[in-house]
C-alpha positions in Angstrom: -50.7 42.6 -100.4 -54.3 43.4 -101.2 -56.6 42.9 -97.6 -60.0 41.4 -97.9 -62.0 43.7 -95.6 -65.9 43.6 -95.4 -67.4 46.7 -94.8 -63.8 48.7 -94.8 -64.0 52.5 -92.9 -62.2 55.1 -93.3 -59.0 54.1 -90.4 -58.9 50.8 -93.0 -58.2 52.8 -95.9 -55.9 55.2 -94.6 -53.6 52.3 -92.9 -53.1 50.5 -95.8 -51.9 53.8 -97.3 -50.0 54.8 -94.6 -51.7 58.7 -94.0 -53.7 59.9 -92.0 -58.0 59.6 -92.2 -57.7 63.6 -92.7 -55.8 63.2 -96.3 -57.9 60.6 -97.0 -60.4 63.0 -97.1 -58.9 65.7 -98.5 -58.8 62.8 -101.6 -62.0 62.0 -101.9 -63.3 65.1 -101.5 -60.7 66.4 -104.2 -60.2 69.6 -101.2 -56.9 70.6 -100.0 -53.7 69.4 -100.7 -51.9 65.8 -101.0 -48.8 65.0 -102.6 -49.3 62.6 -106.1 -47.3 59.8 -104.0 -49.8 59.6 -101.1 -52.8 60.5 -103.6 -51.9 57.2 -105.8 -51.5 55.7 -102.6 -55.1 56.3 -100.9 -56.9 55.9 -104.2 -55.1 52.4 -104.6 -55.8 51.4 -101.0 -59.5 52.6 -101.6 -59.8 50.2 -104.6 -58.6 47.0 -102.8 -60.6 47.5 -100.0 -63.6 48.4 -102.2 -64.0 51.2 -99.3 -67.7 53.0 -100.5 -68.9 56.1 -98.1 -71.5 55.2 -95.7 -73.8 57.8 -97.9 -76.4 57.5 -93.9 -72.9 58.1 -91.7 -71.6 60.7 -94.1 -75.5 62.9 -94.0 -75.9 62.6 -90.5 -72.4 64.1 -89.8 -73.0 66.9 -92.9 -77.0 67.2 -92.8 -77.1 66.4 -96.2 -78.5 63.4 -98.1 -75.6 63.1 -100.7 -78.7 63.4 -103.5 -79.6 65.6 -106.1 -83.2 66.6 -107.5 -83.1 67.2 -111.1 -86.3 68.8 -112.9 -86.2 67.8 -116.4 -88.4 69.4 -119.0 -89.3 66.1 -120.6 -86.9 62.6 -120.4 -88.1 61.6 -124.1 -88.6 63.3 -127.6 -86.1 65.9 -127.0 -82.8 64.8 -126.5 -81.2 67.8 -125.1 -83.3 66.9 -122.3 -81.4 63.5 -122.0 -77.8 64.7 -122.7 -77.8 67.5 -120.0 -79.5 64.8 -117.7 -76.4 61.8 -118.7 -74.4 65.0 -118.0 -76.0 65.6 -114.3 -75.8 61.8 -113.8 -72.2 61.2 -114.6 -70.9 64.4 -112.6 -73.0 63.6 -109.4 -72.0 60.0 -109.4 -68.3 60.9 -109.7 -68.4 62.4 -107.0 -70.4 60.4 -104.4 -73.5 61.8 -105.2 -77.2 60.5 -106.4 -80.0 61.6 -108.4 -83.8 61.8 -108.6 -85.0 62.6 -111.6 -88.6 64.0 -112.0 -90.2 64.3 -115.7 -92.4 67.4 -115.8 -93.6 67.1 -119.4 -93.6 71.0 -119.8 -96.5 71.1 -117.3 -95.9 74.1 -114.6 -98.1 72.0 -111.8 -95.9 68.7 -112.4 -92.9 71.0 -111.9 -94.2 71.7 -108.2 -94.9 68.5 -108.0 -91.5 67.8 -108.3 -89.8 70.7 -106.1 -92.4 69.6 -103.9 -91.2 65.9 -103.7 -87.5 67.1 -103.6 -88.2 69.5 -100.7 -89.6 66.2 -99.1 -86.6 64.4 -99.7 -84.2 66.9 -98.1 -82.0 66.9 -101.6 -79.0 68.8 -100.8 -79.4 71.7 -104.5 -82.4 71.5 -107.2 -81.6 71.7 -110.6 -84.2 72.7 -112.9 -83.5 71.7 -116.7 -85.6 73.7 -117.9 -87.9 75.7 -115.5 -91.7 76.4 -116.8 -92.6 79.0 -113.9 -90.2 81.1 -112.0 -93.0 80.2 -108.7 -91.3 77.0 -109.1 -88.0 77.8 -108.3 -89.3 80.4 -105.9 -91.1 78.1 -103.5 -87.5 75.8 -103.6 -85.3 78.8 -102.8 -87.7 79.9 -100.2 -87.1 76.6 -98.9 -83.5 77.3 -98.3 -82.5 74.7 -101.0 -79.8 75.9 -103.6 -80.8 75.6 -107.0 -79.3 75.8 -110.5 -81.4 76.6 -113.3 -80.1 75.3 -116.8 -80.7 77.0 -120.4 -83.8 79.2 -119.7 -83.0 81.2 -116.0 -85.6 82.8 -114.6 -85.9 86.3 -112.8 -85.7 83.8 -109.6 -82.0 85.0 -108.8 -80.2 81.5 -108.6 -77.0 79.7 -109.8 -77.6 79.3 -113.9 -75.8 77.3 -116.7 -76.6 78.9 -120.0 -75.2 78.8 -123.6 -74.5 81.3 -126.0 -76.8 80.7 -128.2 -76.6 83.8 -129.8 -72.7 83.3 -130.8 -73.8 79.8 -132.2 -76.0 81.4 -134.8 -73.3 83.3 -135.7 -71.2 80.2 -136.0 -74.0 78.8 -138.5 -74.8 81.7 -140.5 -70.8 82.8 -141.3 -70.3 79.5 -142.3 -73.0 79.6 -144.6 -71.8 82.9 -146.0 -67.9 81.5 -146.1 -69.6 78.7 -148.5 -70.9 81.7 -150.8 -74.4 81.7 -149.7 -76.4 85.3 -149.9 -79.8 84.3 -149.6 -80.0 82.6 -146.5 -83.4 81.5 -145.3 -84.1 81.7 -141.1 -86.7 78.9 -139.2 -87.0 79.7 -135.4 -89.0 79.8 -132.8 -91.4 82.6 -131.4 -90.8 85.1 -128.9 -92.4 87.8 -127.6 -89.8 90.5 -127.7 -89.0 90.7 -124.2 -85.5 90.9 -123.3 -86.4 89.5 -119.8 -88.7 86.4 -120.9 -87.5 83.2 -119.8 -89.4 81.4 -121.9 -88.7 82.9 -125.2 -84.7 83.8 -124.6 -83.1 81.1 -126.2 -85.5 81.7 -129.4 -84.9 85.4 -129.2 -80.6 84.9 -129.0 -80.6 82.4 -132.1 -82.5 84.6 -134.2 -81.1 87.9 -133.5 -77.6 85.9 -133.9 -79.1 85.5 -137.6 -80.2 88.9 -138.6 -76.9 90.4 -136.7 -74.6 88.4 -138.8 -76.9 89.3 -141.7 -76.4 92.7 -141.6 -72.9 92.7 -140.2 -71.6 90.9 -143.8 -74.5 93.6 -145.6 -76.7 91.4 -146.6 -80.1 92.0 -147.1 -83.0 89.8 -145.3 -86.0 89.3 -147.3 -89.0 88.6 -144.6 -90.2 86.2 -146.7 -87.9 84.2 -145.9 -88.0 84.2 -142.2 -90.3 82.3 -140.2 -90.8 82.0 -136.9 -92.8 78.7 -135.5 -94.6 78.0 -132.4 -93.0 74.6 -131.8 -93.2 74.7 -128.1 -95.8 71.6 -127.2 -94.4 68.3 -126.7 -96.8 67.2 -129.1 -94.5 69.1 -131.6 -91.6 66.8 -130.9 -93.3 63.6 -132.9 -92.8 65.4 -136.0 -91.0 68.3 -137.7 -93.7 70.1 -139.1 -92.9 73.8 -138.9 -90.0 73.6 -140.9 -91.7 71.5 -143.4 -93.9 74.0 -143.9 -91.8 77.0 -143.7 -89.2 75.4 -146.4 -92.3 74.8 -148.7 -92.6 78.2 -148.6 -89.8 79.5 -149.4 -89.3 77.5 -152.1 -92.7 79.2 -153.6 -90.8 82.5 -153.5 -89.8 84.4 -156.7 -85.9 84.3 -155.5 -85.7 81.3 -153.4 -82.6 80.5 -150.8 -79.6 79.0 -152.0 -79.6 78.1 -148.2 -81.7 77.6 -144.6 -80.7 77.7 -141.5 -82.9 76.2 -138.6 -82.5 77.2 -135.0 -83.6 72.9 -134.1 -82.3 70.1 -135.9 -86.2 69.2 -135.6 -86.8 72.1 -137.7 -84.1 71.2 -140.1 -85.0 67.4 -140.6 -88.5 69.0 -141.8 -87.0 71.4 -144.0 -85.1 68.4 -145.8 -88.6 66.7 -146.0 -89.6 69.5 -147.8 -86.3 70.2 -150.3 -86.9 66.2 -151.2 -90.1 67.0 -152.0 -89.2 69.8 -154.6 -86.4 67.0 -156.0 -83.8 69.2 -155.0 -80.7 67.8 -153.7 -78.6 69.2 -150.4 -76.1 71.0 -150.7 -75.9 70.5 -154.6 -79.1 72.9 -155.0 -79.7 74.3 -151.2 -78.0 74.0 -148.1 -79.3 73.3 -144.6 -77.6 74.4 -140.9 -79.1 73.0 -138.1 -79.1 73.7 -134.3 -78.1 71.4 -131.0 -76.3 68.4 -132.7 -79.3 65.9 -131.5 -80.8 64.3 -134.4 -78.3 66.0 -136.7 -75.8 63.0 -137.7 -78.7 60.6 -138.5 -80.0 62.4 -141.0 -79.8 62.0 -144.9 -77.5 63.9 -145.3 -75.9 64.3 -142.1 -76.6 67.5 -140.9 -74.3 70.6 -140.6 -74.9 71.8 -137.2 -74.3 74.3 -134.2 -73.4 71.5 -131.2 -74.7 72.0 -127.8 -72.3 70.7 -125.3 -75.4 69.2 -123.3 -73.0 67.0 -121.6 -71.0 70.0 -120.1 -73.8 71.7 -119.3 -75.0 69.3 -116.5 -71.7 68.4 -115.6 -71.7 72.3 -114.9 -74.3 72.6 -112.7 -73.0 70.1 -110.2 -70.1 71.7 -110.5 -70.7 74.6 -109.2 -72.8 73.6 -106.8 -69.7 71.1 -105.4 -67.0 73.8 -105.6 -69.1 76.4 -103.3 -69.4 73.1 -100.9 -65.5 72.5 -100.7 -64.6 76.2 -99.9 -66.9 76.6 -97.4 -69.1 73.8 -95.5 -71.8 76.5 -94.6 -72.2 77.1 -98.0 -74.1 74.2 -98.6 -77.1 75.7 -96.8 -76.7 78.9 -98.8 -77.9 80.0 -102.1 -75.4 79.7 -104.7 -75.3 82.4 -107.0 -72.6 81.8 -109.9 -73.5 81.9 -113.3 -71.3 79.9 -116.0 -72.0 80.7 -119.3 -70.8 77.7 -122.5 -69.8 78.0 -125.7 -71.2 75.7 -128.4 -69.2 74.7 -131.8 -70.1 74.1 -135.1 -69.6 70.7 -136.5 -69.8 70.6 -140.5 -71.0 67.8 -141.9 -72.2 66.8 -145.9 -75.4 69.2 -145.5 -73.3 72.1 -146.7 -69.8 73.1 -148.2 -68.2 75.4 -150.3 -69.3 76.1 -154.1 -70.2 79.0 -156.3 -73.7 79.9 -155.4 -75.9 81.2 -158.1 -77.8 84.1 -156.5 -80.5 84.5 -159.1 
């Protein structure tokens, strides 16, 4: 028989199931264990009673405001930006949590802005999707707040989610080569060489992924058809541009690609711009790889692409930051420091597929 209890507690819920308040716990904070009987038995009594946590009850008693502060790089134009924050949103609220979200806009003062706010606000971790300036996350760890810094880390030592990017190009270029492409054509992003640059890390991993792969199967890269874009601005993000441009150009050389891979799908949409242009058709006459699995399927044709699991990625980050919580209740005023590093996958779609390549 189902009870009709405004406002149940805890003693409610764990009556109806017949344990104690400690399993009920253990339950909902998925710690310690309980037998599948009782389990099915508190989650059922917690559904007719429509028992919620007191989120005010359960801070005072932890010292923590059940709330994270997420940092996003920009909300719109990107939507890496969005999936990694759906990711973040889904995780947190699954498990009691909330969110404040602060759009920086790739603007390093609007990111301490933010950590600013969130120190404020007492959040219980920061996560930083992606940070601008390692002061940033500096001035939250000093505060004693954990932190998790997604895709670019800093040297600020900190809990980071990353992907590989590096063994996603290699995804994208073998599969280009398995189609009987030689003269593959690279569009990426600049970077300045440094091994330790945050900002430029990502850019640096896709590329040498390319030239890696390259020479691994032998096969030689023609600089001219390489370019590497400053795409960083938001402005950049309302149109595609760079690989437009870059695309035109190869085309102009004496042997063109049979095929280009582009380290955004941004970058790829404007190479298709470009190879429409020239009335060439993809993949009949050139092929086109892609990168991150954002605007990828709505193109014409839909894109081949590496896939970032953006949605992974935040659910990560809270994660990690949850598990060092359950083993140890001090832990929650300590600096986390695991690192998880995600795979992406290559999804093939009608922008490439296997045919005998004329190499000129």
């Amino acid at each position: 028989m189902v009870r009709n209890v405004k406002n149940a507690t805890l003693k409610d819920v764990a009556e109806l199931a017949q344990v104690s308040t400690a399993t009920v716990r253990r339950v909902m904070n998925q710690n310690g264990y309980v037998s599948a009987d009782a389990r099915d038995r508190v989650e059922s009594a917690i559904q007719a009673l429509s028992y919620r946590t007191n989120a005010l009850a359960k801070g005072l008693r932890t010292q923590k405001t059940c709330t994270f502060g997420h940092l996003l790089t920009a909300i719109a134009l990107n939507p890496f930006f969005a999936g990694v924050g759906l990711g973040v949103e889904r995780a947190a609220m699954e498990a009691g949590y909330g969110v404040l979200i602060y759009n920086v806009q790739g603007d390093r003062l609007q990111e301490r802005r933010g950590v600013e706010m969130f120190i404020e606000r007492r959040v219980d971790a920061i996560l930083f999707t992606t940070p601008i300036d390692a002061a940033n996350v500096q001035l939250a760890v000093d505060a004693g707040v954990p932190v998790v810094q997604i895709e670019r880390p800093t040297s600020v030592q900190t809990a980071s989610v990353v992907v590989d990017n590096y063994a996603g190009s290699v995804l994208a270029v073998e599969h280009l080569i398995a189609c009987g492409h030689r003269r593959i054509a690279y569009i990426g992003g600049l970077f300045d060489g440094l091994a330790a640059s945050a900002r430029y890390q990502v850019e640096a991993q896709r590329c040498a992924g390319y030239l890696d792969t390259m020479a691994r199967y032998r096969l030689p890269v023609d600089d001219r058809l390489v370019a590497l874009c400053d795409y960083y601005s938001l402005e950049e993000y309302h149109h595609a541009g760079e690989g437009y441009r870059a695309t035109h150009a190869f085309l102009d050389a004496e042997q063109p690609p049979t095929a280009v891979f582009a380290a955004s799908d941004l970058l790829a949409a404007g190479a298709l711009q470009a190879i429409y242009e020239r009335g060439l058709l993809v993949p009949n006459d050139i092929a086109v790889v892609g990168y991150d699995d954002t605007y990828a399927p709505y193109l014409s044709p839909p894109l081949t692409t590496v896939r970032q699991p953006m949605m992974d990625i935040g659910r990560a980050a809270i994660r990690m930051m949850l598990d060092a919580w359950k083993k140890d209740d001090a832990a929650a005023d300590a600096q986390v420091m695991r690192h998880e590093t995600l795979l992406p996958d290559l999804v093939v779609r009608a922008s490439t597929r296997r045919q005998a390549v004329n190499q000129g």
